[in-house]
N, CA, C and O atoms as a GROMACS GRO file, in nm:
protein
  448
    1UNK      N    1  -4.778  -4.046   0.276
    1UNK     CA    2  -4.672  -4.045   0.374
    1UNK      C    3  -4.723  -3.970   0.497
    1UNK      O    4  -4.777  -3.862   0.478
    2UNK      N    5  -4.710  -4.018   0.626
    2UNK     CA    6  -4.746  -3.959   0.729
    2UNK      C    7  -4.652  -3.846   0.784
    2UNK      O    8  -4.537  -3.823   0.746
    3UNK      N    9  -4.725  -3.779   0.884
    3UNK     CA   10  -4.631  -3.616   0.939
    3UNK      C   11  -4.520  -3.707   0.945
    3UNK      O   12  -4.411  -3.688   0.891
    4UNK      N   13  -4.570  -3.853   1.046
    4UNK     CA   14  -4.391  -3.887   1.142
    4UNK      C   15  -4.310  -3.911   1.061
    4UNK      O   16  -4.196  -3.880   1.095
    5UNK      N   17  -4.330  -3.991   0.884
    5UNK     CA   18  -4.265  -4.027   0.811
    5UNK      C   19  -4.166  -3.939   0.756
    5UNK      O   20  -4.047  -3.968   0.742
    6UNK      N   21  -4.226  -3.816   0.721
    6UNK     CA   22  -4.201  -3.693   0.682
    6UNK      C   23  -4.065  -3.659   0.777
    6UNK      O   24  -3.956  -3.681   0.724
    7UNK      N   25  -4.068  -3.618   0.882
    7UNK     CA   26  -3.977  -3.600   1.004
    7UNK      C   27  -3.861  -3.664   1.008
    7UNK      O   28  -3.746  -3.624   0.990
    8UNK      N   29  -3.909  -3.779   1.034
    8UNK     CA   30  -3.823  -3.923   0.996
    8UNK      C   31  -3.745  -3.924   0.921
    8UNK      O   32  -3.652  -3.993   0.963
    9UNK      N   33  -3.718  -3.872   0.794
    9UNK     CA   34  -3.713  -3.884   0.629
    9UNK      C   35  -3.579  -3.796   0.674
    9UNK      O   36  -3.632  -3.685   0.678
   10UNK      N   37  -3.438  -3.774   0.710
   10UNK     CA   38  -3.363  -3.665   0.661
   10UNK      C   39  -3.262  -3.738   0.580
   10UNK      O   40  -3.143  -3.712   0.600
   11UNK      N   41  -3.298  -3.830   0.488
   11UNK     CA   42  -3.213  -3.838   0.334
   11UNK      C   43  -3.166  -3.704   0.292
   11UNK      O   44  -3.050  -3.673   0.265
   12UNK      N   45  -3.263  -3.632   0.289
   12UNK     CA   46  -3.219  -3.494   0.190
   12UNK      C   47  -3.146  -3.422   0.286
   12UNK      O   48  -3.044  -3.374   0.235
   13UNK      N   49  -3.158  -3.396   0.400
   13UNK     CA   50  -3.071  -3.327   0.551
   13UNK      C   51  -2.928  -3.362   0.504
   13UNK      O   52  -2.879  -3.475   0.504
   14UNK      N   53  -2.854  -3.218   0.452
   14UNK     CA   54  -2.698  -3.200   0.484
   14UNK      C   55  -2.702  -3.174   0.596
   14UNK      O   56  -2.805  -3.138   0.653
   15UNK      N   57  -2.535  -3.195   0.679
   15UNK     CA   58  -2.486  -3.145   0.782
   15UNK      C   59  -2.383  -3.012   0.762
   15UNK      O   60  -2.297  -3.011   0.674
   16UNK      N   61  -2.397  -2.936   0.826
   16UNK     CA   62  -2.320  -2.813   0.773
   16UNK      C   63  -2.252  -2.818   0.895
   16UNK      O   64  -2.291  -2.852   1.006
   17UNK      N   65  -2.122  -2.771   0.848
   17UNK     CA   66  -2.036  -2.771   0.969
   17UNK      C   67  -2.050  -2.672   1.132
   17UNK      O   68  -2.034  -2.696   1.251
   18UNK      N   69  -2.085  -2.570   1.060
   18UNK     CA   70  -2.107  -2.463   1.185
   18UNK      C   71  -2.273  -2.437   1.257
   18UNK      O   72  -2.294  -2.382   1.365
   19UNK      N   73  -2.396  -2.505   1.147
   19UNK     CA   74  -2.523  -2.465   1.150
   19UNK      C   75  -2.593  -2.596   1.187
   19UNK      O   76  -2.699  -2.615   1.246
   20UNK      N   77  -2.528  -2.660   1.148
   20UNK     CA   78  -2.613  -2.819   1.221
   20UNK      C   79  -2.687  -2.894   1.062
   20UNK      O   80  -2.647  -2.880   0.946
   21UNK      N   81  -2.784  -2.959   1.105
   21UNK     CA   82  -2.882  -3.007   0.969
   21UNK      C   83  -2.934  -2.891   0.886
   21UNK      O   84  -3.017  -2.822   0.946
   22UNK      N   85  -2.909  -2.858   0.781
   22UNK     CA   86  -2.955  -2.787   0.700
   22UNK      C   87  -3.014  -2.871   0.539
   22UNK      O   88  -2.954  -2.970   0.499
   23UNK      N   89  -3.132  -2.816   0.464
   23UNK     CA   90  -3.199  -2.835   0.354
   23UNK      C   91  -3.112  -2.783   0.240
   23UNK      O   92  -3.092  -2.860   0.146
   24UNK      N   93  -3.064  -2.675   0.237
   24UNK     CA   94  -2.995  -2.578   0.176
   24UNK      C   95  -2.865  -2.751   0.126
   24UNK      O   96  -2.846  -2.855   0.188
   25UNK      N   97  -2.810  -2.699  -0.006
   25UNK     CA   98  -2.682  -2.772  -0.066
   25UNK      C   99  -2.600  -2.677  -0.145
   25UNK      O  100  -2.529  -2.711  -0.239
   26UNK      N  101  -2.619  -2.499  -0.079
   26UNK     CA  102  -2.596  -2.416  -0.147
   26UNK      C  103  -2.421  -2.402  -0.093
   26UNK      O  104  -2.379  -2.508  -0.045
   27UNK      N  105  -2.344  -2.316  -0.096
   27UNK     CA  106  -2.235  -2.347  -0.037
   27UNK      C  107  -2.166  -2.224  -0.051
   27UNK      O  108  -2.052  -2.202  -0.011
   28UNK      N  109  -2.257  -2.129  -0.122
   28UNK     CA  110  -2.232  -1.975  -0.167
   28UNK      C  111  -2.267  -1.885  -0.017
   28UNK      O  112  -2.245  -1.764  -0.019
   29UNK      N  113  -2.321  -1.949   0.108
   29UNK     CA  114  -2.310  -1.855   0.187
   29UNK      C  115  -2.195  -1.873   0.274
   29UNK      O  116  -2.156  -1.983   0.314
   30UNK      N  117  -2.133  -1.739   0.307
   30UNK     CA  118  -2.008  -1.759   0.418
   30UNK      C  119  -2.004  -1.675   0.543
   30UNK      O  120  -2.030  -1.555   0.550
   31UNK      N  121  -1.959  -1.777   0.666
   31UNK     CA  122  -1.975  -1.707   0.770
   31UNK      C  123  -1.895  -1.546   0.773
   31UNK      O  124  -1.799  -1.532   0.698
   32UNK      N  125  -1.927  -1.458   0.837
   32UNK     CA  126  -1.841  -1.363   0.795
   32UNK      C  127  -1.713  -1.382   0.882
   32UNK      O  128  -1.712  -1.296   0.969
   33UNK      N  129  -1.642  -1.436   0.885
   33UNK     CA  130  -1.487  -1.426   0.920
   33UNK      C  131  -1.410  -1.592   0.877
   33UNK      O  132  -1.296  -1.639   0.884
   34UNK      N  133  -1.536  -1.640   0.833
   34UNK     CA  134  -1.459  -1.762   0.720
   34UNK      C  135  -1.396  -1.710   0.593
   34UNK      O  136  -1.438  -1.613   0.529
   35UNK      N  137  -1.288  -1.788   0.562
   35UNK     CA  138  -1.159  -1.720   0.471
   35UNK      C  139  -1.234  -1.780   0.318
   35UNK      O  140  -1.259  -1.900   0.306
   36UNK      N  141  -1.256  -1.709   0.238
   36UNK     CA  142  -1.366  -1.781   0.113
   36UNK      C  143  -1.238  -1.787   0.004
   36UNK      O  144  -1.124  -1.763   0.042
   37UNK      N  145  -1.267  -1.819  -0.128
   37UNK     CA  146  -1.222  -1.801  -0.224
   37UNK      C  147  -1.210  -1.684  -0.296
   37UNK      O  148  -1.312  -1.623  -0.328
   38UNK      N  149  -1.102  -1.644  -0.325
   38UNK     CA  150  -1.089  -1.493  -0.389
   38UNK      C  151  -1.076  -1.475  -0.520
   38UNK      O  152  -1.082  -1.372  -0.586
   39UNK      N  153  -1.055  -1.607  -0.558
   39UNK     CA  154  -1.131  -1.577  -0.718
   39UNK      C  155  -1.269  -1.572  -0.736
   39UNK      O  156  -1.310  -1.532  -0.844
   40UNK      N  157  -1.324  -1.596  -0.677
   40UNK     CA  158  -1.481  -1.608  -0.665
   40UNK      C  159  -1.515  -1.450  -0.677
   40UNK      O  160  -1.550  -1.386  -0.776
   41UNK      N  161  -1.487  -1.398  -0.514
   41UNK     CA  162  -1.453  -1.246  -0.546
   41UNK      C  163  -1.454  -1.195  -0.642
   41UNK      O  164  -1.551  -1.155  -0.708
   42UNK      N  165  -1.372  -1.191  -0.657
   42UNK     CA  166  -1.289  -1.134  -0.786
   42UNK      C  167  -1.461  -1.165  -0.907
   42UNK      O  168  -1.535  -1.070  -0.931
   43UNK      N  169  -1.487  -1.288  -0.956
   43UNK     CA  170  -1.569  -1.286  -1.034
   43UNK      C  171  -1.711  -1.247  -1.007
   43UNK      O  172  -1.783  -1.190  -1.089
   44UNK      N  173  -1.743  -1.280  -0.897
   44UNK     CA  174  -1.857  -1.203  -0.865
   44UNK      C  175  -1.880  -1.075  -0.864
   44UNK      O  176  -1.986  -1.033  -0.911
   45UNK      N  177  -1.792  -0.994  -0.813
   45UNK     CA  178  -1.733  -0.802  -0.850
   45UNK      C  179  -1.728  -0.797  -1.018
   45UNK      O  180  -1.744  -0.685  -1.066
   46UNK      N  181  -1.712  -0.881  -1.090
   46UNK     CA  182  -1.663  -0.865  -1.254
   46UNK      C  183  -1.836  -0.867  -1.289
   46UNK      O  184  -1.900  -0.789  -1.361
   47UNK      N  185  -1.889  -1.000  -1.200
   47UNK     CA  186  -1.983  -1.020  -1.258
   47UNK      C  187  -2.114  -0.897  -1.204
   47UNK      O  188  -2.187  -0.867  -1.298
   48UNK      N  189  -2.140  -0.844  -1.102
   48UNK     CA  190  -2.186  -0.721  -1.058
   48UNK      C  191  -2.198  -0.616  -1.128
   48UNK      O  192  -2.302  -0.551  -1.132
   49UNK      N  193  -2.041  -0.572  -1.223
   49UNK     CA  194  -1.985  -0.433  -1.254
   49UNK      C  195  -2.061  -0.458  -1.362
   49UNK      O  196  -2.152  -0.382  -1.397
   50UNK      N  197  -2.021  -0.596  -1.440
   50UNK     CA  198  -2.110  -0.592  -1.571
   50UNK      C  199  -2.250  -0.564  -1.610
   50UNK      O  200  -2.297  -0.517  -1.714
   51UNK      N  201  -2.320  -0.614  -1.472
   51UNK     CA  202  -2.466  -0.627  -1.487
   51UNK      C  203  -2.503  -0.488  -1.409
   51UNK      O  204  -2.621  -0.472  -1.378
   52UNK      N  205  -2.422  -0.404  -1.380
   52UNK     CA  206  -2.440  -0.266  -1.381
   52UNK      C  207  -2.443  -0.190  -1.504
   52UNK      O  208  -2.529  -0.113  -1.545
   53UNK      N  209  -2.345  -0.223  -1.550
   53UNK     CA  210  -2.311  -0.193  -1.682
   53UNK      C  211  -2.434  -0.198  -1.774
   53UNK      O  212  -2.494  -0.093  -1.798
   54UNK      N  213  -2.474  -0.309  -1.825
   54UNK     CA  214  -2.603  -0.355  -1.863
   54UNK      C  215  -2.678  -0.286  -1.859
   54UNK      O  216  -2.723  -0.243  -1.965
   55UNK      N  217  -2.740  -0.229  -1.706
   55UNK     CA  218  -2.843  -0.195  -1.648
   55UNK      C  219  -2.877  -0.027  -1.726
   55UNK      O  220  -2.968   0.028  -1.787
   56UNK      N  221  -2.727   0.007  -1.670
   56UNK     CA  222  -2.718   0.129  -1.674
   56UNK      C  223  -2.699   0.154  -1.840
   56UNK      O  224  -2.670   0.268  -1.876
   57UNK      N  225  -2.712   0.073  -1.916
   57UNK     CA  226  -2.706   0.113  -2.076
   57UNK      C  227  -2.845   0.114  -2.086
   57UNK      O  228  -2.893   0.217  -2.134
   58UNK      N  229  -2.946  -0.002  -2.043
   58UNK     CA  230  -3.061  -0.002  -2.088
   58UNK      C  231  -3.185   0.103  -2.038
   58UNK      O  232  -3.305   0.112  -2.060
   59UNK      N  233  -3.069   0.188  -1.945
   59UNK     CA  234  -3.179   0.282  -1.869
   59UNK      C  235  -3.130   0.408  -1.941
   59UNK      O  236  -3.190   0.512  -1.911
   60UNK      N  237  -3.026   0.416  -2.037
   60UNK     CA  238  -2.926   0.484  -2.113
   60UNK      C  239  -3.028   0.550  -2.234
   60UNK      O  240  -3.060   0.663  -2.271
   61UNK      N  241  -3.052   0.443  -2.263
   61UNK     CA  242  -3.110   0.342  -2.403
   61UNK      C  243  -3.273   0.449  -2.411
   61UNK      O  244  -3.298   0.535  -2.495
   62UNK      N  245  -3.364   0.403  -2.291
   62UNK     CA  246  -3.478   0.466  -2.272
   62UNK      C  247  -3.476   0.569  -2.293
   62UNK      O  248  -3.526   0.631  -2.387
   63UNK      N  249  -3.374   0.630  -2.137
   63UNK     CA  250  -3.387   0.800  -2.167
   63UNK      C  251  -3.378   0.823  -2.312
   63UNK      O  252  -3.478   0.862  -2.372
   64UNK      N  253  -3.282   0.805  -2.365
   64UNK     CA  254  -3.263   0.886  -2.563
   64UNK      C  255  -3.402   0.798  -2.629
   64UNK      O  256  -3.448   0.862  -2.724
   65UNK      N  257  -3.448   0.719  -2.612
   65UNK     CA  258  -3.588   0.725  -2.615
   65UNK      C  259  -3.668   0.794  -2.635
   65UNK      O  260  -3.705   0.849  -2.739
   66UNK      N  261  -3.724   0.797  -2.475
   66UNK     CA  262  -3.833   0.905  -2.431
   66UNK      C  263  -3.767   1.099  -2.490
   66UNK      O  264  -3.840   1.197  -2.503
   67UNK      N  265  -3.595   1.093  -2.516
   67UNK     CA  266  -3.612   1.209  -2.571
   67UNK      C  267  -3.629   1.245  -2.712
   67UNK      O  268  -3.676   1.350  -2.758
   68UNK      N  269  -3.569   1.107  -2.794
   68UNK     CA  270  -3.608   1.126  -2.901
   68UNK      C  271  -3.814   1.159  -2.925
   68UNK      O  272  -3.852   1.269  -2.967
   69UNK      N  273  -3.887   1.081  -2.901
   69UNK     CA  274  -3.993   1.076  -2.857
   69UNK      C  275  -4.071   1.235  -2.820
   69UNK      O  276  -4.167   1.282  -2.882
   70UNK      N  277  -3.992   1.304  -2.692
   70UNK     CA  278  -4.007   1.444  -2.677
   70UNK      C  279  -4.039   1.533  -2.792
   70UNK      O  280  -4.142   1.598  -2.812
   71UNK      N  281  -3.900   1.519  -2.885
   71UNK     CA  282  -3.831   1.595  -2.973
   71UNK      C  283  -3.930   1.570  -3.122
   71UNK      O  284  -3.948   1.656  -3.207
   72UNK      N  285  -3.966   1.475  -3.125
   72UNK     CA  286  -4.114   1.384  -3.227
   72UNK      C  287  -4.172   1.501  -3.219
   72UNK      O  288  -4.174   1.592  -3.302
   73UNK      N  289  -4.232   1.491  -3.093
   73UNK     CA  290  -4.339   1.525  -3.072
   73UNK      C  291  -4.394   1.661  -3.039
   73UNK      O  292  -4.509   1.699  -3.021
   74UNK      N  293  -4.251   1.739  -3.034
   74UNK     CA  294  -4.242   1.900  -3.046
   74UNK      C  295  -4.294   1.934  -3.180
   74UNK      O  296  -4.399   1.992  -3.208
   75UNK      N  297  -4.154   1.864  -3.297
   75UNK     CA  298  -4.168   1.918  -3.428
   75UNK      C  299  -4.332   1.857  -3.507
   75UNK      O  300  -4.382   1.910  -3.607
   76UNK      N  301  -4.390   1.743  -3.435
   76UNK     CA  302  -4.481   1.744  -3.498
   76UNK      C  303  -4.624   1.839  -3.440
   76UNK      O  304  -4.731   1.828  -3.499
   77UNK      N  305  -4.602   1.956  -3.286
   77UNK     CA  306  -4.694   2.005  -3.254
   77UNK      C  307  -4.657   2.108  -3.362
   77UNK      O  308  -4.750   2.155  -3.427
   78UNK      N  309  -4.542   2.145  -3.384
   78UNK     CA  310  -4.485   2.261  -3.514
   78UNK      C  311  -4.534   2.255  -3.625
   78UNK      O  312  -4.572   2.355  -3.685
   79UNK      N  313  -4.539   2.138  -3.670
   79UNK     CA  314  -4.635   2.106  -3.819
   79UNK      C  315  -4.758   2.158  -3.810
   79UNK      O  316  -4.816   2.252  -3.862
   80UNK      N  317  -4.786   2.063  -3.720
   80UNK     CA  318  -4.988   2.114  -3.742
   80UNK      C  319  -5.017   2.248  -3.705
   80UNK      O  320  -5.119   2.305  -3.745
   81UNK      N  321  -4.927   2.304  -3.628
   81UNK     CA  322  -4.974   2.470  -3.554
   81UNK      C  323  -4.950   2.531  -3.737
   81UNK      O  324  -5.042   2.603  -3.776
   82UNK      N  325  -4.835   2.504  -3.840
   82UNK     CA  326  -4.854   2.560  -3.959
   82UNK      C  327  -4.921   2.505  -4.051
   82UNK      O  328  -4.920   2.557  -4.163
   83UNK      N  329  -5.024   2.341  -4.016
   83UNK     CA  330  -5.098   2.330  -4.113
   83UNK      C  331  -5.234   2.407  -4.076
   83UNK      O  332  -5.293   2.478  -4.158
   84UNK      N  333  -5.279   2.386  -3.948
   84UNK     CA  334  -5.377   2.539  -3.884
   84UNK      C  335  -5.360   2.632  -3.941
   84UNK      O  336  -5.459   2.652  -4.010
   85UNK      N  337  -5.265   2.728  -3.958
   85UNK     CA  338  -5.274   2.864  -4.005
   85UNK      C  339  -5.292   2.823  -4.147
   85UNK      O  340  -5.401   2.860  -4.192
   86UNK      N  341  -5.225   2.763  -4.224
   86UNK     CA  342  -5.242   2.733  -4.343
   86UNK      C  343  -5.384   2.682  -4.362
   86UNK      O  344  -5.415   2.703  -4.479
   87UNK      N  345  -5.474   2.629  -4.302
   87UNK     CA  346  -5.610   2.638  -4.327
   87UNK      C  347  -5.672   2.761  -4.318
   87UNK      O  348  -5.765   2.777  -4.397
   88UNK      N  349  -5.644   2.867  -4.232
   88UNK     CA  350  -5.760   2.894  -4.180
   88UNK      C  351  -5.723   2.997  -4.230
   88UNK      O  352  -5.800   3.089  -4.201
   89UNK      N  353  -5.589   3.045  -4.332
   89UNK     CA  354  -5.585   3.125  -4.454
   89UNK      C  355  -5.652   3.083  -4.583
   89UNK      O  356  -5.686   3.153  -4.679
   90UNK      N  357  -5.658   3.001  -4.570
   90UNK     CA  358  -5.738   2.852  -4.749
   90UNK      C  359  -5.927   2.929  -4.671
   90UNK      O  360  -6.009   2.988  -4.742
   91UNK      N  361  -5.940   2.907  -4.554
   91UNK     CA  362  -6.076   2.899  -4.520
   91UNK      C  363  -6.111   3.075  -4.522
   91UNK      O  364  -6.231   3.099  -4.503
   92UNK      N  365  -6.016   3.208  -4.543
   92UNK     CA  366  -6.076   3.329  -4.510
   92UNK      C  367  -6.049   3.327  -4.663
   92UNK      O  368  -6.108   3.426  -4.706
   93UNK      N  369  -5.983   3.258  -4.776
   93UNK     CA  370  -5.996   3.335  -4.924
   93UNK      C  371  -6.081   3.248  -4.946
   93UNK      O  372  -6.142   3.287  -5.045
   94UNK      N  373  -6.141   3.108  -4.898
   94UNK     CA  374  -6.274   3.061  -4.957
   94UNK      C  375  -6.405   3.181  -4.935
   94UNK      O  376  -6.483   3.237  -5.013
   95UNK      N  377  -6.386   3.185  -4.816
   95UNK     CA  378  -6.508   3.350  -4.779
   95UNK      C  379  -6.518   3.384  -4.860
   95UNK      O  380  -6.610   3.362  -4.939
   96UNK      N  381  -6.389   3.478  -4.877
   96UNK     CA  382  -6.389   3.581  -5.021
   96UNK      C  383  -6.397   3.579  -5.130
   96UNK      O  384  -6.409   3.680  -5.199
   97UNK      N  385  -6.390   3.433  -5.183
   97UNK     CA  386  -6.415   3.379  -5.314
   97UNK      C  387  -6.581   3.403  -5.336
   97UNK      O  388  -6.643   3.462  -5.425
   98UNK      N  389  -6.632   3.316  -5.193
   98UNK     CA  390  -6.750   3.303  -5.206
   98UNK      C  391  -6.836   3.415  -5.249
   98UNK      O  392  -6.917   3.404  -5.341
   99UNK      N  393  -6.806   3.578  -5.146
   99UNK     CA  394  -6.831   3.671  -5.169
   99UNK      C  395  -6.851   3.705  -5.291
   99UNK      O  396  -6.962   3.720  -5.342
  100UNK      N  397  -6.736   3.720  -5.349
  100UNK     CA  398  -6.697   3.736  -5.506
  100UNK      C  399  -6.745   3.732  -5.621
  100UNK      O  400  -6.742   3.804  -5.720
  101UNK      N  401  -6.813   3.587  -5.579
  101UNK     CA  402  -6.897   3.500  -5.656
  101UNK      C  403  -7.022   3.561  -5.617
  101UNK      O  404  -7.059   3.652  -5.691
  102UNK      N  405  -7.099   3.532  -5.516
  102UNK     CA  406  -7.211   3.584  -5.503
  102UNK      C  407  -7.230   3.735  -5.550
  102UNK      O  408  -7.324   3.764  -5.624
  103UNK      N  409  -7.147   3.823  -5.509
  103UNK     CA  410  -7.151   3.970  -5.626
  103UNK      C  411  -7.157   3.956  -5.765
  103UNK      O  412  -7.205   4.052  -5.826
  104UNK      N  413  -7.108   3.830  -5.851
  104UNK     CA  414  -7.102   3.845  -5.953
  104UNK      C  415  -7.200   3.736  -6.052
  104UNK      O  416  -7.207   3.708  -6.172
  105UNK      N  417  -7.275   3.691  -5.913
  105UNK     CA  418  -7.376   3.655  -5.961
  105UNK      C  419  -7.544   3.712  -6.042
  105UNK      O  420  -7.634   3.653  -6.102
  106UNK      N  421  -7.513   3.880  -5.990
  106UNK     CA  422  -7.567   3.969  -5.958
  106UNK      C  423  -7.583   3.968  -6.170
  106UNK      O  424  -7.666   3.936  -6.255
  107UNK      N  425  -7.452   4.021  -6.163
  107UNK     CA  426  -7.452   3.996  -6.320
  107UNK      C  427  -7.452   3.913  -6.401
  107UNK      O  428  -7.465   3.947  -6.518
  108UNK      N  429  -7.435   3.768  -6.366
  108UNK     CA  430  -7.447   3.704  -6.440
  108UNK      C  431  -7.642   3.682  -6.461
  108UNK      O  432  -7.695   3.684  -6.572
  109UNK      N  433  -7.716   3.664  -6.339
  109UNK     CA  434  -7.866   3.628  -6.372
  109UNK      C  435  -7.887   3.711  -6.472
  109UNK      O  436  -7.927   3.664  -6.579
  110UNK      N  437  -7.859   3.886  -6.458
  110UNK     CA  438  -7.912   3.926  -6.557
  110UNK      C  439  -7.882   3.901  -6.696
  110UNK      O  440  -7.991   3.898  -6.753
  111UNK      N  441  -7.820   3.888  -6.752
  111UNK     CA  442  -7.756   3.865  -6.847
  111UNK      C  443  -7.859   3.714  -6.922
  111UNK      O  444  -7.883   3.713  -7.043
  112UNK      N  445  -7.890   3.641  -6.865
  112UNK     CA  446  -8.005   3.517  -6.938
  112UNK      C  447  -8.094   3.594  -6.955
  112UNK      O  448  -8.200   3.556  -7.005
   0.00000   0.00000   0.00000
C-alpha cells in the first residue's frame, strides 16, 4: 500500500463531535464541562477505592512479612550466639579432659 493510499484510507477515521477526525473509538474521555454519566462516577470512585484497597492490603501483607522475617531472624541470631557459648564450653572441658588424660597417662605407661 502506498503513503497516498494510506492517507486516503479514513475507513477507520471517527468523527468526534468537538475534535474533528479522530483514530481513538474510546468515548471514556470528557471535555471538562461536558455533563457525563454519574453512574459511571459513581463506579469508577467504587472502582478506584477498591483497587486502593487491594493495594494497600498487599503492601499490608509485605510489611508483616518483612517483619515476621526481622523477628526470624533475631531469634535465630539468639540461637546460635547460645549454640557458640555452648561450644566453646564443650571445647574448654575437651582441653581439660585432654589434660587429664595426658597426666594420667603418666601412670598408666608405667604400669606395662
Amino acid at each position: 500500500m502506498s503513503e497516498e493510499d494510506k492517507i486516503e484510507d479514513f475507513s477507520c477515521v471517527e468523527e468526534s463531535p468537538k475534535r474533528g477526525p479522530t483514530l481513538s473509538t474510546s468515548t471514556s474521555s470528557f471535555e471538562r464541562n461536558d455533563p457525563h454519566d454519574p453512574n459511571l462516577s459513581l463506579l469508577s470512585t467504587k472502582m478506584f477505592e477498591k483497587t486502593s484497597e487491594y493495594l494497600m492490603g498487599e503492601l499490608n501483607i509485605t510489611e508483616e512479612d518483612y517483619k515476621l522475617l526481622e523477628t526470624m531472624n533475631k531469634v535465630t541470631m539468639q540461637k546460635y550466639a547460645s549454640y557458640r557459648q555452648i561450644a566453646s564450653d564443650v571445647g574448654k572441658q575437651i582441653i581439660e579432659l585432654n589434660e587429664k588424660c595426658n597426666a594420667y597417662k603418666i601412670f598408666i605407661t608405667f604400669k606395662k
